[in-house]
MOPAC internal coordinates of N, CA, C and O (Angstrom, degrees):
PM7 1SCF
backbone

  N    0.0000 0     0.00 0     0.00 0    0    0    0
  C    1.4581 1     0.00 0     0.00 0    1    0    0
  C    1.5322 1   111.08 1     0.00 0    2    1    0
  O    1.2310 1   119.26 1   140.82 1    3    2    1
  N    1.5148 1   119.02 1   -39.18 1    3    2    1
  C    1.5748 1   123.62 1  -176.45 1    5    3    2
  C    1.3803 1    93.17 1   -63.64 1    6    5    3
  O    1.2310 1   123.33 1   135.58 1    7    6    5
  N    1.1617 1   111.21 1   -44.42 1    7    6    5
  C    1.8337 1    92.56 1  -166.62 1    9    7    6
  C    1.3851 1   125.77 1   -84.39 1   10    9    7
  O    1.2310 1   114.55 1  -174.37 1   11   10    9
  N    1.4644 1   127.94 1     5.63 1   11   10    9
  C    1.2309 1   135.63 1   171.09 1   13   11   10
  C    1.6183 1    89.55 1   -86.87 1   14   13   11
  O    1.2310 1   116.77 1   110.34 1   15   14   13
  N    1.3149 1   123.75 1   -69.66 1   15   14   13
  C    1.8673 1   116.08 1   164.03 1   17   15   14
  C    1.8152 1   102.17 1    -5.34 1   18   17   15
  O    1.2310 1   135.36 1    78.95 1   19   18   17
  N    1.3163 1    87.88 1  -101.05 1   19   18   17
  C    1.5563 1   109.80 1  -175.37 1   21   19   18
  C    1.8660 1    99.56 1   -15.01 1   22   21   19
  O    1.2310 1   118.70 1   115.82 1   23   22   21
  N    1.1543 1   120.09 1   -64.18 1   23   22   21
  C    1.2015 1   134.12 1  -149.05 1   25   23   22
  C    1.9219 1   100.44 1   -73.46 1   26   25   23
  O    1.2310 1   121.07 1   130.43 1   27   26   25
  N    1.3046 1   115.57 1   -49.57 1   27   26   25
  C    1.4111 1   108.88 1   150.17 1   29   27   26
  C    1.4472 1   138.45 1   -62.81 1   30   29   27
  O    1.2310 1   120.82 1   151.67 1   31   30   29
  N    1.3476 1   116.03 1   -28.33 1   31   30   29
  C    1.1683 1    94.91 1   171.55 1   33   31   30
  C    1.5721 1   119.28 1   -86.85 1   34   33   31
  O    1.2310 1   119.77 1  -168.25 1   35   34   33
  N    1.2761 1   118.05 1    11.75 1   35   34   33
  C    1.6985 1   124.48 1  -155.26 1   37   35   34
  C    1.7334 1    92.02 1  -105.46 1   38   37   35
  O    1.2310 1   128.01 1   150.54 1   39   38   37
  N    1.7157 1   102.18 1   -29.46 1   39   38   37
  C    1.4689 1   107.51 1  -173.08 1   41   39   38
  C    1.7582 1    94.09 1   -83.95 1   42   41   39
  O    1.2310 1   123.06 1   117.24 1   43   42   41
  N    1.2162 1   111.73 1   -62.76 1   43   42   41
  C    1.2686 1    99.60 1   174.73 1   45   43   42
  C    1.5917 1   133.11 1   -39.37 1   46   45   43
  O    1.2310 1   117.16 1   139.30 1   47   46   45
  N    1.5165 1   123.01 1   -40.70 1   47   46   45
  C    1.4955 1   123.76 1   151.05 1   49   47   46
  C    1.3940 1   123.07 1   -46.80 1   50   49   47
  O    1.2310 1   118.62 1   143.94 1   51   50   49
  N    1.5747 1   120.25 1   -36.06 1   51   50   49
  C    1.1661 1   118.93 1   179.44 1   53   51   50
  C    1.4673 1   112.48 1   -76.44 1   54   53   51
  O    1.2310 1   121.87 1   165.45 1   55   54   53
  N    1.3849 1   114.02 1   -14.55 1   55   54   53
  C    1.2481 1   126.82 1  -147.54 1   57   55   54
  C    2.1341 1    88.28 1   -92.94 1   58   57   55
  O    1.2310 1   140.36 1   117.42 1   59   58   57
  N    1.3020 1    78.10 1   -62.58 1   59   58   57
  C    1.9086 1    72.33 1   171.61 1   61   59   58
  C    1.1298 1   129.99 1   -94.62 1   62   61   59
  O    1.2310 1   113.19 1  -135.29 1   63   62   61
  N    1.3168 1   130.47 1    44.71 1   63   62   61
  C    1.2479 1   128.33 1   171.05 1   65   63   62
  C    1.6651 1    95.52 1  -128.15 1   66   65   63
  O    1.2310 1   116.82 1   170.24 1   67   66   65
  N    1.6226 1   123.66 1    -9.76 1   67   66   65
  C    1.2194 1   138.12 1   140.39 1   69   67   66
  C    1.4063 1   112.53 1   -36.99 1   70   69   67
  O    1.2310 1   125.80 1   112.11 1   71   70   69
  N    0.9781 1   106.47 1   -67.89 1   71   70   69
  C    1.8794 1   132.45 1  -174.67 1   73   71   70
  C    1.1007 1   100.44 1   -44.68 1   74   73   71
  O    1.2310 1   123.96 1   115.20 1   75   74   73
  N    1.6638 1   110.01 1   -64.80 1   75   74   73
  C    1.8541 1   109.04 1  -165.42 1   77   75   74
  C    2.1259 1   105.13 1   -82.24 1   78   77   75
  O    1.2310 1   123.74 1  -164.02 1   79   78   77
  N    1.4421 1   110.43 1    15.98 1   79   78   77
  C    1.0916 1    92.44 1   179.17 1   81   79   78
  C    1.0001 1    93.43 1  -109.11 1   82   81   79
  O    1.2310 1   104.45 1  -176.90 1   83   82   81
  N    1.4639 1   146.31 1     3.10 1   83   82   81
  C    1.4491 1   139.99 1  -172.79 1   85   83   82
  C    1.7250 1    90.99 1  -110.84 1   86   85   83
  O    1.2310 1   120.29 1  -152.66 1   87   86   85
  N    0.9836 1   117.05 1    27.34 1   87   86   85
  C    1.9274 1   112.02 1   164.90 1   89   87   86
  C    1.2125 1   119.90 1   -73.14 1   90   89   87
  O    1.2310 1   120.38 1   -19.99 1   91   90   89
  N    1.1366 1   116.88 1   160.01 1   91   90   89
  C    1.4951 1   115.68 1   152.43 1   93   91   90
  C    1.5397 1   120.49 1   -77.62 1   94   93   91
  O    1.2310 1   116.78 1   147.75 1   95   94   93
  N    1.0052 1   123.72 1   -32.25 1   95   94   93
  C    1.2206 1   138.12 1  -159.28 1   97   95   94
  C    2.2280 1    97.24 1   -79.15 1   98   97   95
  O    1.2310 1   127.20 1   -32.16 1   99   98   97
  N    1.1759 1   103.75 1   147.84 1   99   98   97
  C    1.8692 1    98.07 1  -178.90 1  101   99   98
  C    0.9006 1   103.16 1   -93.44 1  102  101   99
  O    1.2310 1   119.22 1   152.76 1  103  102  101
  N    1.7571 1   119.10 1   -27.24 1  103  102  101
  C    1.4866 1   101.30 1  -160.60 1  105  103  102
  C    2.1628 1   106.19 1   -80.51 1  106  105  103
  O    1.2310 1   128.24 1   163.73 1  107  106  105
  N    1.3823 1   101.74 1   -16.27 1  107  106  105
  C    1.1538 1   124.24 1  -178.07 1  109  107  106
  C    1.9310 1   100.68 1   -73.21 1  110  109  107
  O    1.2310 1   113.37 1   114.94 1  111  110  109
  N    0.7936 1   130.15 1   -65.06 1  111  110  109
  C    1.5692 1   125.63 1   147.90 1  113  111  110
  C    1.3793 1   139.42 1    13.12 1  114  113  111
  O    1.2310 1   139.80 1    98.05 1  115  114  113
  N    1.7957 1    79.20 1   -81.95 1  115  114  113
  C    1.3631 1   106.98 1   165.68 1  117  115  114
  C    1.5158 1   144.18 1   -55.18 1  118  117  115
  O    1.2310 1   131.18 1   148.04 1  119  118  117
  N    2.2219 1    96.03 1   -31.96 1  119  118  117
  C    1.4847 1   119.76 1   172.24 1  121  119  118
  C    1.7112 1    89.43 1   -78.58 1  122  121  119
  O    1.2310 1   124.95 1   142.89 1  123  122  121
  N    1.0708 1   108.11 1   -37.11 1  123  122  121
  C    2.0735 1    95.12 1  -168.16 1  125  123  122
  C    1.5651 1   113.75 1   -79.09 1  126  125  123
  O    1.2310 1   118.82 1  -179.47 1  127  126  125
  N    1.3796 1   119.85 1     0.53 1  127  126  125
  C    1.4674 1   121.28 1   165.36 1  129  127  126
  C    1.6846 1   114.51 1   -87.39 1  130  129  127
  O    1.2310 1   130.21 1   134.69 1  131  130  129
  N    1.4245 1    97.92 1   -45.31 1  131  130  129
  C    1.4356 1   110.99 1   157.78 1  133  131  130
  C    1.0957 1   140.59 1    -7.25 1  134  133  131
  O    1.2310 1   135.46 1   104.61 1  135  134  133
  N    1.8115 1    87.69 1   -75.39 1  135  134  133
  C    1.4809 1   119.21 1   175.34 1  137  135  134
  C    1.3957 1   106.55 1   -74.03 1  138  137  135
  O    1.2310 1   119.31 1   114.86 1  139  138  137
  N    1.0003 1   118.92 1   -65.14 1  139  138  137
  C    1.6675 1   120.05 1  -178.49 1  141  139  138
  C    1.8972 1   115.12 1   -45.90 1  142  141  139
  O    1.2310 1   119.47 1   177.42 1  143  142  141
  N    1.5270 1   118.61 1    -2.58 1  143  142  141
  C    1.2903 1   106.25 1   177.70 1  145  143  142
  C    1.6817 1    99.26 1  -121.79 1  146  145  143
  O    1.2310 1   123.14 1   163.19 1  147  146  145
  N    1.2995 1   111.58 1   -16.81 1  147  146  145
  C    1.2870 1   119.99 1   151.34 1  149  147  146
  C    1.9774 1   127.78 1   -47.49 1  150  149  147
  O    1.2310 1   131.47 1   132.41 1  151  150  149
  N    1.4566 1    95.47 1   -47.59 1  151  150  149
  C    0.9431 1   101.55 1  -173.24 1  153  151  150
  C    1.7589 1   114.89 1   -96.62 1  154  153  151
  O    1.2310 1   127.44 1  -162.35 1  155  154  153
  N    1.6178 1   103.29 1    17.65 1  155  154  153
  C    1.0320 1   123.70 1  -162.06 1  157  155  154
  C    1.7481 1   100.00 1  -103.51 1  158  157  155
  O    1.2310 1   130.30 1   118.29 1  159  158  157
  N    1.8818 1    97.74 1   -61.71 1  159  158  157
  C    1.4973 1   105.67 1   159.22 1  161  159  158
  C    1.5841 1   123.32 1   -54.32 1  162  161  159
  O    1.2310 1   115.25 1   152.17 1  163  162  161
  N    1.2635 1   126.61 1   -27.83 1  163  162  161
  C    1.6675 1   117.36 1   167.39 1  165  163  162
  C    1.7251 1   120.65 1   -70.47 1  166  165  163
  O    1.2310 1   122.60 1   150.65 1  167  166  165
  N    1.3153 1   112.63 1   -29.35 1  167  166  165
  C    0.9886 1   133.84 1   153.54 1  169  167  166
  C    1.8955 1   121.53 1   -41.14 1  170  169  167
  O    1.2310 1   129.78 1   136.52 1  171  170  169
  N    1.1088 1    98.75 1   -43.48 1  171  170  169
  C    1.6977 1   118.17 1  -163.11 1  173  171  170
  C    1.7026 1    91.83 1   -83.98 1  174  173  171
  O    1.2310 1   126.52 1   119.05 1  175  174  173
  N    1.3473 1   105.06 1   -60.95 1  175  174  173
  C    1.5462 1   108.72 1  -176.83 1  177  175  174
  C    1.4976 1   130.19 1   -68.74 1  178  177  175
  O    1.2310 1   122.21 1   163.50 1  179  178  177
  N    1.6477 1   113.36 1   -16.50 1  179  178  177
  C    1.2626 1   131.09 1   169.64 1  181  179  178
  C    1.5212 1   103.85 1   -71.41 1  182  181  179
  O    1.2310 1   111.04 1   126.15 1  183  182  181
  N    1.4979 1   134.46 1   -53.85 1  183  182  181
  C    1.2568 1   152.13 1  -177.70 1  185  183  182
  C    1.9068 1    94.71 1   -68.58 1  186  185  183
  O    1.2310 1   115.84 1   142.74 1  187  186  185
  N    1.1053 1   125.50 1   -37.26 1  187  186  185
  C    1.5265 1   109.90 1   173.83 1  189  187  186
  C    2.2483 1   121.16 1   -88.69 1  190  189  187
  O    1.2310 1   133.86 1   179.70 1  191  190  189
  N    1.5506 1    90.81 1    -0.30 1  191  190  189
  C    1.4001 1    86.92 1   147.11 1  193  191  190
  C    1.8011 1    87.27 1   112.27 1  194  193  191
  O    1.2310 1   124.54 1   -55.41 1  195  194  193
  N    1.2799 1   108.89 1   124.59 1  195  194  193
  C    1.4954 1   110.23 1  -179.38 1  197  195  194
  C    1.5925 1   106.16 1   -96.55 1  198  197  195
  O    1.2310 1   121.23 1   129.86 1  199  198  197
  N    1.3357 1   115.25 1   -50.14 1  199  198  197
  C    1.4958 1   112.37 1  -174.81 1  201  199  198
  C    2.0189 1    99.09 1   -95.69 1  202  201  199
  O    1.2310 1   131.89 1   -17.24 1  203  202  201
  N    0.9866 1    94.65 1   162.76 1  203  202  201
  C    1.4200 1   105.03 1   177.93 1  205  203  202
  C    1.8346 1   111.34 1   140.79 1  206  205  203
  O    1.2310 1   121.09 1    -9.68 1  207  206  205
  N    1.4931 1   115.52 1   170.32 1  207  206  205
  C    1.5646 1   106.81 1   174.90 1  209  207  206
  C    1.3799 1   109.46 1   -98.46 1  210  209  207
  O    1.2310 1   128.76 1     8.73 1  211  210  209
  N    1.1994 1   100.73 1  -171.27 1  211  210  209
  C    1.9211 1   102.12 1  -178.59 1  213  211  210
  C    1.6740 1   110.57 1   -97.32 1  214  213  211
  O    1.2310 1   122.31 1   -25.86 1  215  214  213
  N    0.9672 1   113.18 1   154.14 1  215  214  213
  C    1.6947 1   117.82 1  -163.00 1  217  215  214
  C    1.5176 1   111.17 1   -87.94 1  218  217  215
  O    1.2310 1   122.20 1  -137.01 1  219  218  217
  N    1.4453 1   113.39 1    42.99 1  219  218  217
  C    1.4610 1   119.68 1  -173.47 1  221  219  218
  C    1.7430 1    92.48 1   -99.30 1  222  221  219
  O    1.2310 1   114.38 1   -36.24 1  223  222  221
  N    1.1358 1   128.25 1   143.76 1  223  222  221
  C    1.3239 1   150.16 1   179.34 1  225  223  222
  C    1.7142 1    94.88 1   -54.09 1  226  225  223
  O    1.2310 1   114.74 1   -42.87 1  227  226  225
  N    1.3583 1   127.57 1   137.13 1  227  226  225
  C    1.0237 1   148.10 1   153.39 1  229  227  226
  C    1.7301 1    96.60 1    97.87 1  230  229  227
  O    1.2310 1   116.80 1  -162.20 1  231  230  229
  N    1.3896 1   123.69 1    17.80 1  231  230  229
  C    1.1831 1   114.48 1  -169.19 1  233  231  230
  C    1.6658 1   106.17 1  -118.67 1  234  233  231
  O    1.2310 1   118.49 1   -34.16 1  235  234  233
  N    1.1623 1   120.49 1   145.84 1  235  234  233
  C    1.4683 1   107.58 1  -175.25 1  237  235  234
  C    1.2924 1   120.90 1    68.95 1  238  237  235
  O    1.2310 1   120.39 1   -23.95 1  239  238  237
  N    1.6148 1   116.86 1   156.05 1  239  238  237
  C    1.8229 1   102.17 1   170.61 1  241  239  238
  C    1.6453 1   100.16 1   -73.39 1  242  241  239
  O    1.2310 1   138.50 1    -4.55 1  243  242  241
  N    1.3109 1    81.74 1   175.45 1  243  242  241
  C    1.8006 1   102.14 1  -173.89 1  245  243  242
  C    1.6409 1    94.66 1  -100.04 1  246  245  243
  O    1.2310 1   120.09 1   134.35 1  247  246  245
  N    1.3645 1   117.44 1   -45.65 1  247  246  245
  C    1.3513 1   120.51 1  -173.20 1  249  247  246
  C    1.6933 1   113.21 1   -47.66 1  250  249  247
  O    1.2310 1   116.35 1   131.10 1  251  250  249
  N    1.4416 1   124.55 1   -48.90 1  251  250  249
  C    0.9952 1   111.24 1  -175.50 1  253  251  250
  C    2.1731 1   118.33 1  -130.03 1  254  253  251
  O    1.2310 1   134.38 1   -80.54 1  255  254  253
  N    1.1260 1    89.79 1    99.46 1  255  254  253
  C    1.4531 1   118.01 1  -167.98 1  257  255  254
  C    1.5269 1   117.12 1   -60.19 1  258  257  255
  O    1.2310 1   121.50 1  -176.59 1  259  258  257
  N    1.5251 1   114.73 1     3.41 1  259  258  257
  C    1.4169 1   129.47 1   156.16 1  261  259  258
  C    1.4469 1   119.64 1   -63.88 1  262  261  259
  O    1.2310 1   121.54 1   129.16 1  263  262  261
  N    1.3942 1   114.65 1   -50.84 1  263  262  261
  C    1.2679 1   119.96 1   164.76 1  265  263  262
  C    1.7917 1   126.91 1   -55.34 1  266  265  263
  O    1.2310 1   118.08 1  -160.94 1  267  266  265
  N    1.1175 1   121.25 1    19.06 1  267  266  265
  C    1.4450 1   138.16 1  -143.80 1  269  267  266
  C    1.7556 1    74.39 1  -118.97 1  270  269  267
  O    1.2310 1   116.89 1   -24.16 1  271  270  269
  N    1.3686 1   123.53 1   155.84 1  271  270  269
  C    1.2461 1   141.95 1   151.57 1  273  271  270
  C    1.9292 1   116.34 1  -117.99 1  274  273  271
  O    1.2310 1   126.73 1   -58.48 1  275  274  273
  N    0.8517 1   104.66 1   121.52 1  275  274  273
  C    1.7082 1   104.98 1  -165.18 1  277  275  274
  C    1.7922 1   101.05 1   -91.09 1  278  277  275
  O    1.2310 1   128.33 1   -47.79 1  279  278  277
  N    1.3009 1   101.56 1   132.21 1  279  278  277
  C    1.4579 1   108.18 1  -169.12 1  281  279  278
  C    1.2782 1   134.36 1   -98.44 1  282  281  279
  O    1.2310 1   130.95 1  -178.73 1  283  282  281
  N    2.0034 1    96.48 1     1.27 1  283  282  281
  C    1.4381 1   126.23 1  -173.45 1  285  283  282
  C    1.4244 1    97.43 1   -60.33 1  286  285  283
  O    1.2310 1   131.58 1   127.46 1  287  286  285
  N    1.9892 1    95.25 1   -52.54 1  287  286  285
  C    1.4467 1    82.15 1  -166.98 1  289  287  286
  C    1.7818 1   127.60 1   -73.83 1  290  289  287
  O    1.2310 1   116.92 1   177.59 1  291  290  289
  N    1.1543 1   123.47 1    -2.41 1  291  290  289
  C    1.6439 1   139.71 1  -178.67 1  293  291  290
  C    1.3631 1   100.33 1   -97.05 1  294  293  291
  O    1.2310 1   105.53 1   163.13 1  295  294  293
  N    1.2325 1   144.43 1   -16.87 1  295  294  293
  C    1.2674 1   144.87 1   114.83 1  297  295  294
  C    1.4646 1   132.66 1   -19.28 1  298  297  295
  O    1.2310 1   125.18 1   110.21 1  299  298  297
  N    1.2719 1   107.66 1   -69.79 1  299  298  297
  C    1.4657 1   109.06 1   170.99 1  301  299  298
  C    1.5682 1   117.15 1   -73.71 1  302  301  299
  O    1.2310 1   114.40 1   143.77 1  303  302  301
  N    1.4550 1   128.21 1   -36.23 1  303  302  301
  C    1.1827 1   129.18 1   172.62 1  305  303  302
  C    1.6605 1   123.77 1   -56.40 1  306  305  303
  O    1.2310 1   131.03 1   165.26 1  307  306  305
  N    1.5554 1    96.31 1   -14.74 1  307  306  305
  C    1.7043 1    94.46 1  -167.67 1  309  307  306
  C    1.4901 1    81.27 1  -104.69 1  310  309  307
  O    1.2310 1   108.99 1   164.59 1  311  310  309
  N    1.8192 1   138.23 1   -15.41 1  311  310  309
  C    1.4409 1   120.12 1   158.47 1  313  311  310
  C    1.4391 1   102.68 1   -51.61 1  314  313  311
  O    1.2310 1   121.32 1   138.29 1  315  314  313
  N    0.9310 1   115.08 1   -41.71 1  315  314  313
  C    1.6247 1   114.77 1  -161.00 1  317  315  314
  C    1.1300 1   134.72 1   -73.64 1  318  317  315
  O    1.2310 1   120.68 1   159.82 1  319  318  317
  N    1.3865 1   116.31 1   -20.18 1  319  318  317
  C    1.2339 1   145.83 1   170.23 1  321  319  318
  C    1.8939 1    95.79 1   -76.93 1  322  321  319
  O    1.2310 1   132.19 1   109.56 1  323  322  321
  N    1.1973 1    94.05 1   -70.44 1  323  322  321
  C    1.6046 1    92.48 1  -171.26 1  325  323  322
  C    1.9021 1   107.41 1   -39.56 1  326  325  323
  O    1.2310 1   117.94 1   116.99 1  327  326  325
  N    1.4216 1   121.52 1   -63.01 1  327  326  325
  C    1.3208 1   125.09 1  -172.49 1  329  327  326
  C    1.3805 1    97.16 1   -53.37 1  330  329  327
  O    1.2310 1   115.09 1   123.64 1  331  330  329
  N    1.5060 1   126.91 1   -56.36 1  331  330  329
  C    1.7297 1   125.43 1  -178.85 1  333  331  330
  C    1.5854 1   114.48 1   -34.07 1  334  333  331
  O    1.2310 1   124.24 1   147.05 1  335  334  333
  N    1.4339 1   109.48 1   -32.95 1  335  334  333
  C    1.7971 1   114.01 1  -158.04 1  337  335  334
  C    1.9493 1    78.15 1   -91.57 1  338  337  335
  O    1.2310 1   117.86 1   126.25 1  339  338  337
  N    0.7936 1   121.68 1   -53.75 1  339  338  337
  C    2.0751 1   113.39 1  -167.82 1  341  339  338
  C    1.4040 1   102.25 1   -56.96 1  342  341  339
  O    1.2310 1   115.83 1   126.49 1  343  342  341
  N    1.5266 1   125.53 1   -53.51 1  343  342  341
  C    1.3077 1   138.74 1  -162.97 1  345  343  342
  C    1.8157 1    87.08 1   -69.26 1  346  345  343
  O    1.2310 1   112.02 1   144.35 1  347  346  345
  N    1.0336 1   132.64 1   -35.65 1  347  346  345
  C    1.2459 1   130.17 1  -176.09 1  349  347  346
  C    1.4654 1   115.71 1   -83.24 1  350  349  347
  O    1.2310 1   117.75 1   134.22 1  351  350  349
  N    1.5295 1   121.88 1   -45.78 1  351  350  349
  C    1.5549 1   115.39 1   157.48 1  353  351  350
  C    1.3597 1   118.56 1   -45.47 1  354  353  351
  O    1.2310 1   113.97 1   124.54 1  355  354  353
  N    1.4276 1   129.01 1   -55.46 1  355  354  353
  C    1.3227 1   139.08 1  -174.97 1  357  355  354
  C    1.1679 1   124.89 1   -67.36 1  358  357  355
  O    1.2310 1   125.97 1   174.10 1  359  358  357
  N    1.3594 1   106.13 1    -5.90 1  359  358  357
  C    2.0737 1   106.09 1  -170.98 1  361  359  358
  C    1.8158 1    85.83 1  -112.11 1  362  361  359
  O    1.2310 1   119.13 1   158.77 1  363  362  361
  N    1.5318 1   119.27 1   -21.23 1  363  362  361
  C    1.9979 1   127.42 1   155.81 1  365  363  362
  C    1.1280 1    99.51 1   -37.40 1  366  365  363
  O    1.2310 1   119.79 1    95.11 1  367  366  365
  N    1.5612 1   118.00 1   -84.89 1  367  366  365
  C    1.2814 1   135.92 1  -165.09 1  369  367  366
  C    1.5140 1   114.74 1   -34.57 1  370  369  367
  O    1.2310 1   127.04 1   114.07 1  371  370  369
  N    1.4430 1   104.06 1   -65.93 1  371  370  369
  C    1.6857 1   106.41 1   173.81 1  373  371  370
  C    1.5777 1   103.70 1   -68.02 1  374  373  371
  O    1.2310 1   113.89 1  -160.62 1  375  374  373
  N    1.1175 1   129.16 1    19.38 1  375  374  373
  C    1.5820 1   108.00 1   174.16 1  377  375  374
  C    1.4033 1    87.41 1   -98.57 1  378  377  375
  O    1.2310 1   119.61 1   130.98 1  379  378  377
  N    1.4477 1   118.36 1   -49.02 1  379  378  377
  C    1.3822 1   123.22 1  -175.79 1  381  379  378
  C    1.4990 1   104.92 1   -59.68 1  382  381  379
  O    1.2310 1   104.59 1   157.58 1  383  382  381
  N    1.1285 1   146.08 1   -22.42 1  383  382  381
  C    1.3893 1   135.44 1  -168.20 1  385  383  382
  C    1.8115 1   105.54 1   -93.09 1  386  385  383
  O    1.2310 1   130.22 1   152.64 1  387  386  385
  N    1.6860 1    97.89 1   -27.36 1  387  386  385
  C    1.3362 1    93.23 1   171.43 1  389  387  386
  C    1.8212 1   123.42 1   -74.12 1  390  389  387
  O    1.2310 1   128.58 1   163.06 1  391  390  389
  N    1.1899 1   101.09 1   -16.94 1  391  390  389
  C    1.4487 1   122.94 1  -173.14 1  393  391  390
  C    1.4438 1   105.85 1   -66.09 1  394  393  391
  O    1.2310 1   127.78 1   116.54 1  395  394  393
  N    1.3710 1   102.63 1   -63.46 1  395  394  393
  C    1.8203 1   114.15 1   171.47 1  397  395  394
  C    1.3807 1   115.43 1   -60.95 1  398  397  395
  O    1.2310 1   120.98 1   151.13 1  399  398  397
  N    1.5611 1   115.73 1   -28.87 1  399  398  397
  C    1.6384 1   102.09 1   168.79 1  401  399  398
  C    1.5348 1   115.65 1   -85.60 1  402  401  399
  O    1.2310 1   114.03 1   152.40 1  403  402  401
  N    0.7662 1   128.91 1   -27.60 1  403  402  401
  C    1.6363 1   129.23 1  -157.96 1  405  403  402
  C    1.6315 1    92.86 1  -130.43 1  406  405  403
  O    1.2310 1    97.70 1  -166.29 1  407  406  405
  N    1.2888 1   157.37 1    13.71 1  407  406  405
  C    1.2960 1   137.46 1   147.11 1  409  407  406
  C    1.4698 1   107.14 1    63.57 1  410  409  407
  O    1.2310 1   117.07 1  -144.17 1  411  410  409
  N    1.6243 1   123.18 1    35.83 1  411  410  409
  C    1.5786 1   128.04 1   141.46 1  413  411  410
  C    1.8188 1    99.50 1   176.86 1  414  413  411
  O    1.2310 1   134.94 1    11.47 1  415  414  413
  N    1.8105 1    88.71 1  -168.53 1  415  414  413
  C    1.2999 1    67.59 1  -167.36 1  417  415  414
  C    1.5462 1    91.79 1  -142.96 1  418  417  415
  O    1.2310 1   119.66 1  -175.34 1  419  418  417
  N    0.8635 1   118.25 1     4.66 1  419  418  417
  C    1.9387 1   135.80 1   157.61 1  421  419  418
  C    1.4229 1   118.44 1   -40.77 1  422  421  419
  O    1.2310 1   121.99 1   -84.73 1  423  422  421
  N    1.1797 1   113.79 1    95.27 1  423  422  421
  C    1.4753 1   126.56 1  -176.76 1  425  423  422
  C    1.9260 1   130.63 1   -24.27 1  426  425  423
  O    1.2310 1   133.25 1   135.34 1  427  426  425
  N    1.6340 1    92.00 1   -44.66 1  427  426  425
  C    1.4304 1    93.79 1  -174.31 1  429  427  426
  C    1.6440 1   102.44 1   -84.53 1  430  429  427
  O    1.2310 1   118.22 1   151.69 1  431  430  429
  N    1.2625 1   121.00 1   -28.31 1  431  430  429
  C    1.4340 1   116.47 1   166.73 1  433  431  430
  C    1.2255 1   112.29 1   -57.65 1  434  433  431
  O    1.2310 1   120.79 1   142.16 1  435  434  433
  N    1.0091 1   116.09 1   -37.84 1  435  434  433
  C    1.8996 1   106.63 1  -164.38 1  437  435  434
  C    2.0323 1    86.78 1   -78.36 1  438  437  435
  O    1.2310 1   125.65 1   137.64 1  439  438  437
  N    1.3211 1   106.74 1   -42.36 1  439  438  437
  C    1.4114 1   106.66 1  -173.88 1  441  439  438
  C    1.7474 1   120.55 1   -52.81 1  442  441  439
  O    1.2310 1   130.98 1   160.80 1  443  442  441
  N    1.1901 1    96.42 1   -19.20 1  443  442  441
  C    1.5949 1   114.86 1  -169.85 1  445  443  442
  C    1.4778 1   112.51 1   -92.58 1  446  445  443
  O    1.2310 1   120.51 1   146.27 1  447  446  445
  N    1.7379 1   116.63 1   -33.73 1  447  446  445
  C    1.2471 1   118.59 1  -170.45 1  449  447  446
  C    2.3215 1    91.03 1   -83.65 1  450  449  447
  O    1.2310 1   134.64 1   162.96 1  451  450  449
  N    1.1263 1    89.29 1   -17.04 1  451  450  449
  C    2.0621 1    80.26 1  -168.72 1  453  451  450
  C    0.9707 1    96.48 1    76.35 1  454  453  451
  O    1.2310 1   101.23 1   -92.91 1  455  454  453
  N    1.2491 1   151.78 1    87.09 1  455  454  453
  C    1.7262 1   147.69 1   135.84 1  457  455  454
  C    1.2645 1   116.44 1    87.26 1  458  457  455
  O    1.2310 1   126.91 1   159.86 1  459  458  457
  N    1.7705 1   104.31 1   -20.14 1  459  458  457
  C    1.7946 1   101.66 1  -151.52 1  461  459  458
  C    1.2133 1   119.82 1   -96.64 1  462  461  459
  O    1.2310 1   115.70 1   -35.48 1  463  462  461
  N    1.6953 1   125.77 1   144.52 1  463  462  461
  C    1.1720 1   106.64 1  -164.83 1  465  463  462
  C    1.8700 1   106.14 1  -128.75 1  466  465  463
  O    1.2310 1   120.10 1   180.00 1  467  466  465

């Protein structure tokens, strides 16, 4: 039953961060890439095992190694998170820098003027 859950709400995250990447708007974009790598890392950590013990010696049976939760992957996801939050300040910044050069920030306008300001 958890994993049909899991499985809707992961589609539904993917589902709107789809949505906000087809905006006009950048800063709207920017939240739907966000989300979509967000919902990319819950994805990663659901598939590396939610219940289980930690892989420290004397913990858990030894006999059956299903019950094991692997930590590579909650490891790499909390890299991922970290690079997601910079890559996410920095793609702000240039929204704001585009804002101060060109006076909006609506895609087909900026697409319409060609670069120029």
């Amino acid at each position: 039953m958890t994993q049909f859950v899991l499985a809707g709400v992961l589609g539904l995250l993917f589902a709107f961060g789809t949505f906000l990447v087809l905006r006009r708007d950048i800063v709207r974009v920017v939240w739907g890439v966000t989300i979509i790598s967000q919902a990319a890392n819950v994805y990663l950590v659901t598939m590396g095992g939610l219940a289980g013990s930690v892989p420290i010696l004397g913990h858990g049976p030894p006999d059956n190694p299903a019950t094991i939760t692997d930590p590579l992957v909650q490891a790499l996801v909390l890299t991922a998170i970290v690079i997601s939050f910079g890559t996410t300040a920095f793609a702000l910044v240039l929204t704001y820098r585009i804002h101060e050069e060109h006076g909006t920030i609506d895609l087909r306008e900026l697409g319409e003027t060609g670069g120029e300001h």
